[in-house]
C-alpha positions as CSV (number, residue, x, y, z in Angstrom):
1,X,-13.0,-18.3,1.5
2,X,-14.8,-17.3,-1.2
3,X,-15.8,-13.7,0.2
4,X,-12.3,-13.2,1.4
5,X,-11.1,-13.3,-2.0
6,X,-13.4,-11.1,-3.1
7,X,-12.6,-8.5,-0.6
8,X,-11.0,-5.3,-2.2
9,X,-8.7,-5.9,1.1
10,X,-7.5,-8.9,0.3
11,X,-6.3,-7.5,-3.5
12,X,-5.1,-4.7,-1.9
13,X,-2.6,-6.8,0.8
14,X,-1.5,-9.1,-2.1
15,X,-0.7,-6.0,-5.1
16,X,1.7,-4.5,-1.5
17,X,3.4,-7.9,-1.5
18,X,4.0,-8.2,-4.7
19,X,5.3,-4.7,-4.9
20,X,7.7,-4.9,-2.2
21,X,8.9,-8.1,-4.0
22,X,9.6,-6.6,-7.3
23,X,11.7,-3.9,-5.2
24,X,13.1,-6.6,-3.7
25,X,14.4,-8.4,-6.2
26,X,15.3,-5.3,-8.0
27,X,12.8,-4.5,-10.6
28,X,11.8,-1.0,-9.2
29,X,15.3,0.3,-8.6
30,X,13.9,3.9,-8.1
31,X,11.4,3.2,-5.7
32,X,9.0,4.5,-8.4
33,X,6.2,1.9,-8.1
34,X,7.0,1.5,-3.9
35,X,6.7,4.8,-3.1
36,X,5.9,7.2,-6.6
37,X,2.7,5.1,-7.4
38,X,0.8,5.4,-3.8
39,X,0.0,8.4,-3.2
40,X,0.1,8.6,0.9
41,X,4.3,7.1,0.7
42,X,4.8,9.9,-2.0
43,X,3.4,13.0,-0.5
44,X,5.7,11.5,2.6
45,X,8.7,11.3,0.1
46,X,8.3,14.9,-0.7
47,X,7.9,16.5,2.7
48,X,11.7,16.3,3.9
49,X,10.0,16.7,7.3
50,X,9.6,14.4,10.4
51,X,7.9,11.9,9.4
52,X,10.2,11.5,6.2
53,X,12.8,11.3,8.7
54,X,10.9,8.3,10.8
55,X,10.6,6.4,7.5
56,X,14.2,6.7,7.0
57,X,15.5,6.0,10.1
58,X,13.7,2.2,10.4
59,X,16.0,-0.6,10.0
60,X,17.9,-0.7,6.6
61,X,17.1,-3.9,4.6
62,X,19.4,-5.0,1.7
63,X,17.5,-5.0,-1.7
64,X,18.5,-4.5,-5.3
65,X,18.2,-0.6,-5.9
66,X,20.2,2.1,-6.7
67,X,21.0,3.0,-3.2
68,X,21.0,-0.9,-1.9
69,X,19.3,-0.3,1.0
70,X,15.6,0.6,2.2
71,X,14.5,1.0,5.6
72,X,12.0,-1.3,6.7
73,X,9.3,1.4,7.7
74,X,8.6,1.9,4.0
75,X,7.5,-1.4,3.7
76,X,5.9,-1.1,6.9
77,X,4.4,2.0,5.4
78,X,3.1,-0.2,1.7
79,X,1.5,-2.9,3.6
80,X,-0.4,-0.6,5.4
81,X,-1.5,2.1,3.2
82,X,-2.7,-0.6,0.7
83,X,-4.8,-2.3,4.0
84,X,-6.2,1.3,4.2
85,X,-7.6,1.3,0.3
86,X,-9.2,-2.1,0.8
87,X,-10.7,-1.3,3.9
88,X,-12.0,2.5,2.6
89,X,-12.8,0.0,-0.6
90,X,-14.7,-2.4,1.0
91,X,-17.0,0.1,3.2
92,X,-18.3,1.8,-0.2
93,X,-18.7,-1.4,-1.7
94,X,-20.9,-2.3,1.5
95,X,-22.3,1.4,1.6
96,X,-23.4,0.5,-2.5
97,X,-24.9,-2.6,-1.6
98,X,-26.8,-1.4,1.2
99,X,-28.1,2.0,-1.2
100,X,-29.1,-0.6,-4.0
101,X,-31.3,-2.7,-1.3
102,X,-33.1,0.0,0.0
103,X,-33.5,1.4,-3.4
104,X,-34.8,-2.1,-4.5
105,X,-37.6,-2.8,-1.4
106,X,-38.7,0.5,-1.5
């Protein structure tokens, strides 16, 4: 339990549900921090290509935003881009700790 919680992963998967609760519940009425904050979403966002259109074309869930409606994908989309931080996280954490041995016994 202990080295689950300090897994970068498991930080990362908790910060996504948190954000797709504030947009929920209608404190990010822009999608600023959903989508504007990360990075992967945004350059999405911007494209106006395919894949922009996949992400809109998910099933619409009610929330309290501007346009009252987000398609699931999105969320889809935050759940697992944050899984992708913690897990690219975690390896150089592991990569450090592995460096700092070697560097230590030799």
């Amino acid at each position: 339990m202990k080295k689950i919680i300090k897994s970068f992963t498991f930080w990362c998967l908790i910060i996504a549900a948190l954000e797709i609760f504030m947009h929920q519940i209608g404190q990010d009425s822009k999608s600023i921090i959903l989508i504007g904050f990360n990075p992967l979403l945004n350059m999405i966002a911007d494209s106006q290509g395919s894949l922009h259109t996949f992400m809109d074309s998910g099933w619409q869930v009610p929330c309290n935003t501007i346009t009252g409606q987000i398609s699931i994908y999105w969320y889809v989309g935050s759940v697992l881009t944050f899984l992708f931080y913690g897990v690219v996280l975690d390896g150089m954490k592991m990569l450090f700790r592995k460096l700092n041995r070697k560097k230590q016994v030799g």
